[in-house]
Backbone as numpy.savetxt, mean C-alpha at the origin, in Angstrom:
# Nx Ny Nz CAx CAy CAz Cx Cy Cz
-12.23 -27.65 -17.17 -13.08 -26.46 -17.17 -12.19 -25.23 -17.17
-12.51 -24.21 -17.72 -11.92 -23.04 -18.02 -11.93 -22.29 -16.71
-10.98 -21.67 -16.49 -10.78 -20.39 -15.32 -11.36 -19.03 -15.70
-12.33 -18.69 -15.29 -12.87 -17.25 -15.92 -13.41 -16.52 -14.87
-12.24 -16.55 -13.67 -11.98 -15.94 -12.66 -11.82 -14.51 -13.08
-10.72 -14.32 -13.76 -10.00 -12.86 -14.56 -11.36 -12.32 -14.84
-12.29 -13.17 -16.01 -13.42 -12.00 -16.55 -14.21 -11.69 -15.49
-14.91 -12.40 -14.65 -15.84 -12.07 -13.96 -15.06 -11.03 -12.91
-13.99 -11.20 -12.87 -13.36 -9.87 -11.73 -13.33 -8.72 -12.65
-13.03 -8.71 -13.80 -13.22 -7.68 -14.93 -14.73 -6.94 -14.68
-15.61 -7.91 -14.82 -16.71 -7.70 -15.17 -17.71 -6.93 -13.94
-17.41 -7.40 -12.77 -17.70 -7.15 -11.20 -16.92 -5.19 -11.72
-15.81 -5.07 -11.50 -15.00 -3.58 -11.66 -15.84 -3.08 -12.69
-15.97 -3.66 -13.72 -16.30 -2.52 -14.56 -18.58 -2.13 -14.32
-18.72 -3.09 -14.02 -20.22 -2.78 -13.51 -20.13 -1.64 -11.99
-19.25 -1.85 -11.04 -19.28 -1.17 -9.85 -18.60 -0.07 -10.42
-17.73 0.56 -11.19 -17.47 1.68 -12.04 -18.77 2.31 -12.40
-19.01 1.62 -12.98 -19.94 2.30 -14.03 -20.92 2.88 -12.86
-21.75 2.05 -11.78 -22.32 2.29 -10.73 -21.63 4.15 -9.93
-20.79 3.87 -10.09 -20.48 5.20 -9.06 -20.66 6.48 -9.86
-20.27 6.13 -11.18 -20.11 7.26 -12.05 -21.80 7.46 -12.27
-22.49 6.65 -12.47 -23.54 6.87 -12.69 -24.31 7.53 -11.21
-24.10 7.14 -10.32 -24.38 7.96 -8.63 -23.70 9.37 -8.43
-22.66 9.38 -9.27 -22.06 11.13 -9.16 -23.12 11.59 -10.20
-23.01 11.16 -11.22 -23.85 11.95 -12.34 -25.46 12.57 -11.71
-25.91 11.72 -11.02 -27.40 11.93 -10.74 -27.33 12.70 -9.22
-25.87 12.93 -8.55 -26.16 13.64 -7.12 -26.76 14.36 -6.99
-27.53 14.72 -5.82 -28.48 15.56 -5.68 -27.44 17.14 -5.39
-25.73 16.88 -4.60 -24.96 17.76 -4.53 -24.92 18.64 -5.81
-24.36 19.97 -5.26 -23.36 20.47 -6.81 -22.45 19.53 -6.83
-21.72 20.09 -7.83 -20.25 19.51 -8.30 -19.59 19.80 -7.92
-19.67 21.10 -6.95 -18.56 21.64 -5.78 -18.23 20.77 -4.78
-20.05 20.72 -4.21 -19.95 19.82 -3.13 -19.32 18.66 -2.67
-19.43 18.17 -4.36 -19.36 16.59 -4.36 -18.00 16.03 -4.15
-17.31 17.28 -5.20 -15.69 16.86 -5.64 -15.21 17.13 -3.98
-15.87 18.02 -2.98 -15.25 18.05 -1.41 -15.67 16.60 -1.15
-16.98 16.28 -1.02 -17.33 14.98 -0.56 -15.82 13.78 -1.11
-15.47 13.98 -2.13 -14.94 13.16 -3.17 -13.26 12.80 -2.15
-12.92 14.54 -2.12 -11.75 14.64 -1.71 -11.42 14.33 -0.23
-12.81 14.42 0.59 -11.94 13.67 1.92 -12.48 12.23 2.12
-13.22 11.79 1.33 -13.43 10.43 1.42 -12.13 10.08 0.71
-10.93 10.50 -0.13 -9.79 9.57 -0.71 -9.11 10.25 0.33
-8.88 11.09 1.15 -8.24 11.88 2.24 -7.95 10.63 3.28
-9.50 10.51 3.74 -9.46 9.42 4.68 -9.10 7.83 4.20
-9.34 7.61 3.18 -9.07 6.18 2.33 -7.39 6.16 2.20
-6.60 7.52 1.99 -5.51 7.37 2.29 -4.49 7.36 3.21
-5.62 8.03 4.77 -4.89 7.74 5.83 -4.92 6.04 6.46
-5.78 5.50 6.04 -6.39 4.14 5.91 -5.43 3.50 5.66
-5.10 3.46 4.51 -4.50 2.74 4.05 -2.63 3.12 4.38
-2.30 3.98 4.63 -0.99 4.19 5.36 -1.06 4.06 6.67
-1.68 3.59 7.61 -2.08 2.87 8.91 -1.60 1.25 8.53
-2.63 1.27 7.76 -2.48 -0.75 7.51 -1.30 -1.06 6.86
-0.79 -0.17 6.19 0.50 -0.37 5.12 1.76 0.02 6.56
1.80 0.41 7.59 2.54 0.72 9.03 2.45 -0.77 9.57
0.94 -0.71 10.08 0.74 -2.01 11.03 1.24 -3.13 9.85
1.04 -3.60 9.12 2.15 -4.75 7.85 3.12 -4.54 7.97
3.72 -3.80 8.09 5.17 -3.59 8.00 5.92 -4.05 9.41
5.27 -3.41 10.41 5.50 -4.19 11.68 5.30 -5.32 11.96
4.17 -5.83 11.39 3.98 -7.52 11.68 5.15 -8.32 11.12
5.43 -7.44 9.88 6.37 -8.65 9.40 7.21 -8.49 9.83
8.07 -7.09 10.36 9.66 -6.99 11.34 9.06 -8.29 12.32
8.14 -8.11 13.11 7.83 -8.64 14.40 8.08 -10.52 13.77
7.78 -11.13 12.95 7.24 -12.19 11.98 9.38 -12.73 11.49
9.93 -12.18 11.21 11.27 -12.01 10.80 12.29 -11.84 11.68
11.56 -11.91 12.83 12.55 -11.65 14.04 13.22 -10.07 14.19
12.75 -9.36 13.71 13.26 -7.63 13.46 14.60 -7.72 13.12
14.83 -8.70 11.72 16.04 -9.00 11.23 16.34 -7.80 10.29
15.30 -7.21 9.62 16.00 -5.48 9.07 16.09 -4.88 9.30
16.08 -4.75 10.67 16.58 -3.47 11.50 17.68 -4.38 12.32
18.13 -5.08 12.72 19.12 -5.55 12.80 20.27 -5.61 11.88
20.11 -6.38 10.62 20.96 -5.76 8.96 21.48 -4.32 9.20
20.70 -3.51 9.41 20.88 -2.28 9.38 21.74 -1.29 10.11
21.53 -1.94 11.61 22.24 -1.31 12.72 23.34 -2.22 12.42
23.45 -3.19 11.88 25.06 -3.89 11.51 25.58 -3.25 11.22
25.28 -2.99 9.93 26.15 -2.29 8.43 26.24 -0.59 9.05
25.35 0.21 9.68 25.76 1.24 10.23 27.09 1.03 10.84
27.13 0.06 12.19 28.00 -0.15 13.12 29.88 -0.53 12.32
29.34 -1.18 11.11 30.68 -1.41 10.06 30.89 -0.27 9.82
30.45 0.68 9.10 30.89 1.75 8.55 31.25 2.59 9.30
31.13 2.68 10.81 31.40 3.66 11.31 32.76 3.09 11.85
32.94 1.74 12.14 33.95 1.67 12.19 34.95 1.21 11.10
34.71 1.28 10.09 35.40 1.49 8.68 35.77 0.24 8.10
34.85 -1.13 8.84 35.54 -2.47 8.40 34.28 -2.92 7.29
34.25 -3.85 6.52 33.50 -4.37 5.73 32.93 -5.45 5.72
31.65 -5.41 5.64 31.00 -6.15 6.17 30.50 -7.20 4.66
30.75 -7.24 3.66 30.93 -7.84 2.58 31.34 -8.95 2.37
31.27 -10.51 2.41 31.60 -11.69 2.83 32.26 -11.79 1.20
31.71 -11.14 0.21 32.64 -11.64 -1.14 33.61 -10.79 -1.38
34.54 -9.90 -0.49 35.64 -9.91 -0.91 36.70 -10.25 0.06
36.51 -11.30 0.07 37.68 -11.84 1.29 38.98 -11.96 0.25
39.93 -12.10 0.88 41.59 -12.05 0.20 42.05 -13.75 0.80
């Protein structure tokens, strides 16, 4: 049987598109109003989403053992003391 996962996710986006555009078109707002309405609903959708994109980022230090921030404070700690921390150029 065929996978037609892809279209129907196509098909779902482009019907809920069409849906919104068609709900701006008919607002009862101006177009002033709306484009404010517009702008702090992606305002807030983008503080949203840089919260969850924070808390991920921590899970996975936490998940990794906080091994890149460890890497990090290494290779600081080399450079400051001027040795190399580079395992492929040994002599």
């Amino acid at each position: 049987m065929k996978d037609n996962s892809g279209k129907v996710l196509l098909a779902m986006l482009a019907g809920a598109s069409a849906g919104v555009i068609a709900g701006l078109l008919m607002a009862p707002e101006t177009g002033e109003a709306t484009r404010g309405s517009i702008k702090k609903w992606a305002g807030k959708m983008s503080k949203d989403l840089e919260k969850n994109l924070q808390d991920g980022l921590e899970e996975i230090k936490k998940m990794s053992g906080d091994k890149f921030g460890k890497s990090e404070q290494e290779g600081d700690a080399a450079a400051a003391r001027g040795t190399n921390t580079d395992s492929s150029n040994k002599a």
